[in-house]
C-alpha positions in Angstrom: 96.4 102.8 118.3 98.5 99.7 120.0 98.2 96.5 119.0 98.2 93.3 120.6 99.1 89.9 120.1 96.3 86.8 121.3 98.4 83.5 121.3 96.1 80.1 121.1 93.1 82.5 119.8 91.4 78.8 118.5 91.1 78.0 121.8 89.6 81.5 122.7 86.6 81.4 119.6 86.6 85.1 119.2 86.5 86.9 115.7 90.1 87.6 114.0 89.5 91.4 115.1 88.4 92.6 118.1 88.2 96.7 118.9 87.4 98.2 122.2 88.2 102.0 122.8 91.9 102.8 121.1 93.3 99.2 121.4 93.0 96.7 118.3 93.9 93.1 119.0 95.0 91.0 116.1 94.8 87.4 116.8 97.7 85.5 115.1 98.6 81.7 115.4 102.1 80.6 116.3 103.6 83.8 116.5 105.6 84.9 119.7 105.6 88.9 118.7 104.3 91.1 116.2 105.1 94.4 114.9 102.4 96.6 113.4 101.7 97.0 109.8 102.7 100.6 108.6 100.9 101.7 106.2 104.1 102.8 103.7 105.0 98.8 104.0 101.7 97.8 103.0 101.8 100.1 99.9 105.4 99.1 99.0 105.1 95.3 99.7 101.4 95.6 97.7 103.0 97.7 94.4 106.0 95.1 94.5 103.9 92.3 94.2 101.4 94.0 91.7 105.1 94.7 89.8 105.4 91.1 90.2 102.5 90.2 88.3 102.4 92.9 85.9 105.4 92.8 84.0 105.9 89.5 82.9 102.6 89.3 81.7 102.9 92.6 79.8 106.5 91.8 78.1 105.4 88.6 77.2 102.3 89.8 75.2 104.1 92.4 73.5 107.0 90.4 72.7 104.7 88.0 71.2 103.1 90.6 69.1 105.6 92.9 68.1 109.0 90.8 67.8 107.3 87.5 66.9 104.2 89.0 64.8 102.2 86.0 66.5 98.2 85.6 66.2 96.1 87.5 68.1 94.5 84.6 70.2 97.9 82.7 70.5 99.8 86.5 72.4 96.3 87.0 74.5 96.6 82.9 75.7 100.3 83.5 76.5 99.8 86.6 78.2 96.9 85.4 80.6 98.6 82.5 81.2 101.7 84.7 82.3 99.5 86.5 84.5 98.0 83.5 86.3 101.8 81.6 87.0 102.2 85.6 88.2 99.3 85.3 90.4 100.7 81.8 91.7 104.0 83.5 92.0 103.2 86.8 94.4 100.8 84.8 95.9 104.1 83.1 97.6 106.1 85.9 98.0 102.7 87.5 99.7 102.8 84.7 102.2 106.3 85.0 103.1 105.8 89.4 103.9 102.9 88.0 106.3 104.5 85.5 107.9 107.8 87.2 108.7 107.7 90.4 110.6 
């Protein structure tokens, strides 16, 4: 499968995908090149960023209940809230793996 590379596709008003026979054209905007996604980047950058998230959020909540014997509602509250600044967090490092190829 090759892939191509539509600048200006606003202009164009075609879908972000279009597939005819073995070719798949990804429209980007602003980009001069573009390599194709292998699928053992997309698995790595994905697990880093789920690694990311995860880990904070789970040493947090067992720090809070095992070192600090804290309440029940106060470790859940601190560990969601972990997970959301973790969301906010891979959410930005996300951006930057598309963005740069």
């Amino acid at each position: 499968m090759r892939v191509y590379v539509i600048q200006g596709y606003e202009q164009i008003h075609v879908s972000t995908q279009v597939k005819s026979g073995e070719d798949l054209w990804i429209l980007k905007e602003g980009s001069n090149k573009s390599s194709p996604l292998s699928k053992m980047r997309l698995f790595g950058v994905s697990s880093l960023i789920a690694l990311i998230i995860a880990i904070p959020a789970l040493l947090v909540t067992f720090l809070m209940h095992y070192y600090f014997k804290a309440d029940l509602l106060i470790t859940v509250s601190l560990g969601l809230l972990t997970l959301f600044i973790g969301m906010g967090v891979g959410y930005r490092i996300s951006k930057k793996f598309v963005t740069t190829d």
